[in-house]
C-alpha positions in Angstrom: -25.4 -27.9 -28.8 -24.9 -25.4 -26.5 -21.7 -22.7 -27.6 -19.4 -21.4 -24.2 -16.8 -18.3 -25.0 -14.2 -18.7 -23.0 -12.2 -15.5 -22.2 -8.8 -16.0 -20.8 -5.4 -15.2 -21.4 -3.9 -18.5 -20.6 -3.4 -20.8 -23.0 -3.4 -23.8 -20.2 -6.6 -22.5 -18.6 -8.4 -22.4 -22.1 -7.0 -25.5 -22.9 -8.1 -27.2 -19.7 -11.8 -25.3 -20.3 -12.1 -26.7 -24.2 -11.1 -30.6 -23.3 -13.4 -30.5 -20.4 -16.4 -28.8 -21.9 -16.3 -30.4 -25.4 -16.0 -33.6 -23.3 -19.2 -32.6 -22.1 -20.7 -31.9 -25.4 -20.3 -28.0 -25.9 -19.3 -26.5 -28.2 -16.1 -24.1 -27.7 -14.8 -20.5 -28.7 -12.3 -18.7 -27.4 -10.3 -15.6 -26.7 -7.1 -14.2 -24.9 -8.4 -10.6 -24.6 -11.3 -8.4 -24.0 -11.4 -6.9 -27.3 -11.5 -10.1 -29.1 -14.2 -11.3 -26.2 -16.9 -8.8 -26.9 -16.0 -9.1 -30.7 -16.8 -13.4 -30.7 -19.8 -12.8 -28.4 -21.3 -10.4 -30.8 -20.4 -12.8 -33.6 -21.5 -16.4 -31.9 -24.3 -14.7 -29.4 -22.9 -18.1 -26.5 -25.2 -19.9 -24.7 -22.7 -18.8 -21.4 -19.2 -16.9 -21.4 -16.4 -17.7 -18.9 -14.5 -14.7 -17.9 -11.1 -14.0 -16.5 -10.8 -10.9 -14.5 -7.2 -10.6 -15.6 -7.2 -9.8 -18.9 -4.0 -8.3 -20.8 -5.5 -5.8 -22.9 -8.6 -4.6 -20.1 -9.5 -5.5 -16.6 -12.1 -8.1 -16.7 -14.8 -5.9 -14.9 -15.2 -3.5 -18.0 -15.1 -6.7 -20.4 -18.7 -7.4 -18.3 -19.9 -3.7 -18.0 -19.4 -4.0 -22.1 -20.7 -7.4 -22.4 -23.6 -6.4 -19.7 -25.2 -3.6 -23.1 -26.8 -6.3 -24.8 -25.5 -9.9 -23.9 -28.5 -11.9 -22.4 -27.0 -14.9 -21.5 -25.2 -16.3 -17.9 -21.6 -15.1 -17.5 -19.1 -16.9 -14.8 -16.2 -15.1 -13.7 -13.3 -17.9 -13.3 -10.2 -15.6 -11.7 -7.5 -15.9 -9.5 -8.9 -12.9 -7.8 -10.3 -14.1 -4.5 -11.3 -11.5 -2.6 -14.3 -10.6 -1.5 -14.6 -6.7 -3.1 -13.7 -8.0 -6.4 -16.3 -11.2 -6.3 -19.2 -8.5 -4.8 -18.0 -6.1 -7.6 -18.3 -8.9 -10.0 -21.7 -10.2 -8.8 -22.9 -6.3 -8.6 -21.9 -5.8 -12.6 -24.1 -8.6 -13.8 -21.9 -11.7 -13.5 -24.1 -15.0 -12.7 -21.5 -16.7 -10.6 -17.6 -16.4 -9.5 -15.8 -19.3 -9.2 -11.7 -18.7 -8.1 -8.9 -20.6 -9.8 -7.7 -22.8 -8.9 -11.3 -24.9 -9.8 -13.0 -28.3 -9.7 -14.0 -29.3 -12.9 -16.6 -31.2 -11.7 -17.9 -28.1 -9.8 -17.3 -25.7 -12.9 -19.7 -28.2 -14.9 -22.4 -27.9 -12.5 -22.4 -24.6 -12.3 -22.3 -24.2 -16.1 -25.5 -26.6 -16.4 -27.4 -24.5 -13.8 -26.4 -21.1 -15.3 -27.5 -22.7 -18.9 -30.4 -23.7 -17.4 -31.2 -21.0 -15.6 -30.1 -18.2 -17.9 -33.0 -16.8 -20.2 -33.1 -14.1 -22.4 -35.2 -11.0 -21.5 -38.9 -11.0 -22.6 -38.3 -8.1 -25.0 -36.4 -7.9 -28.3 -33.5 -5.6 -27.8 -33.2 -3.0 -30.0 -30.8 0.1 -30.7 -31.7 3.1 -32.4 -29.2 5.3 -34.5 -31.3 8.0 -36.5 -32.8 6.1 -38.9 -30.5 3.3 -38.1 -32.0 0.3 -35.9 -30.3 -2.7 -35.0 -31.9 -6.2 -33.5 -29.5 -7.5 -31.3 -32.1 -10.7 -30.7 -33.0 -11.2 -34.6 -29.1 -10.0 -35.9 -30.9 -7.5 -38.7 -30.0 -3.8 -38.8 -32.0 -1.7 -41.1 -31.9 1.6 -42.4 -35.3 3.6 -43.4 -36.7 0.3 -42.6 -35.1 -1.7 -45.2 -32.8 -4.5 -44.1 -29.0 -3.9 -44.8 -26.7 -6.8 -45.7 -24.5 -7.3 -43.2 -21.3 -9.5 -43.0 -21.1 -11.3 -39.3 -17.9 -8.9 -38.5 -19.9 -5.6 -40.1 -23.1 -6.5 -37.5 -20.6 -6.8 -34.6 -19.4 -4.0 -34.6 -22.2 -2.4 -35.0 -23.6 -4.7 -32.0 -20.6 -3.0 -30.0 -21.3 0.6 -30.5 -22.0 2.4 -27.2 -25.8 3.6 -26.7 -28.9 2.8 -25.0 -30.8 0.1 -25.6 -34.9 -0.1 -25.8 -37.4 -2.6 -26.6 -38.2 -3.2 -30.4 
């Protein structure tokens, strides 16, 4: 069962989003901020994300830029914003798709199936390198001198989230 994140800081939208995709056999998480976002991505690694652009605690566009690091998987902006410099900026920051609320469902679910469907993880094991830190963002292990540290979910996310460049394992 594929897992969505939804991302959105109304409570109607992400209840509209978890009746229709669990209807449709997915499985749902959710947040009302960007903080919490990148947090539950980092902790449930999604098959796709949903993203508002209108978040209360960041603008939407550096919720992506952060999610763009080291999340793999398809990410659809759903936003009231409809014009066409924020859907290029979007687009140009790594988002798979923009659809503008109001939506279709039955549009939203196609799109989701061809984004799942479409949306592969790169060839290469993603790594990040911290001294003699390394963390595997594909295999969730971080080690230290090589030996595997014992990580809660929380502890490995925020690693997961801290800012530096990422190279192949």
């Amino acid at each position: 069962m594929d897992t969505i994140l939804i991302i959105d800081d109304e409570i109607q939208i992400r209840r509209l989003l978890e009746i229709t995709l669990s209807a449709n056999g997915y499985k749902i998480v959710e947040a009302e901020n960007g903080k919490d976002g990148c947090n539950l991505a980092a902790s449930f690694n999604p098959s796709l994300i949903i993203l508002d652009l209108g978040l209360p605690d960041m603008d939407g566009i550096d919720v992506l830029k952060k999610l763009r690091e080291w999340y793999q998987h398809p990410i659809i902006i759903l936003s009231v914003r409809k014009s066409e410099e924020d859907i290029v900026k979007a687009l140009d920051h790594g988002a798979n798709d923009y659809i503008s609320k109001p939506f279709r469902t039955g549009e939203l679910m196609a799109r989701i199936r061809v984004a799942i469907r479409q949306g592969q993880p790169f060839d290469q094991d993603v790594c990040m390198h911290f001294g003699n830190l390394t963390i595997d963002l594909s295999k969730h292990i971080a080690t230290k001198n090589n030996e595997i540290i014992k990580l809660t979910s929380t502890e490995f996310s925020l690693l997961a989230l801290m800012p530096k460049t990422k190279v192949a394992c």
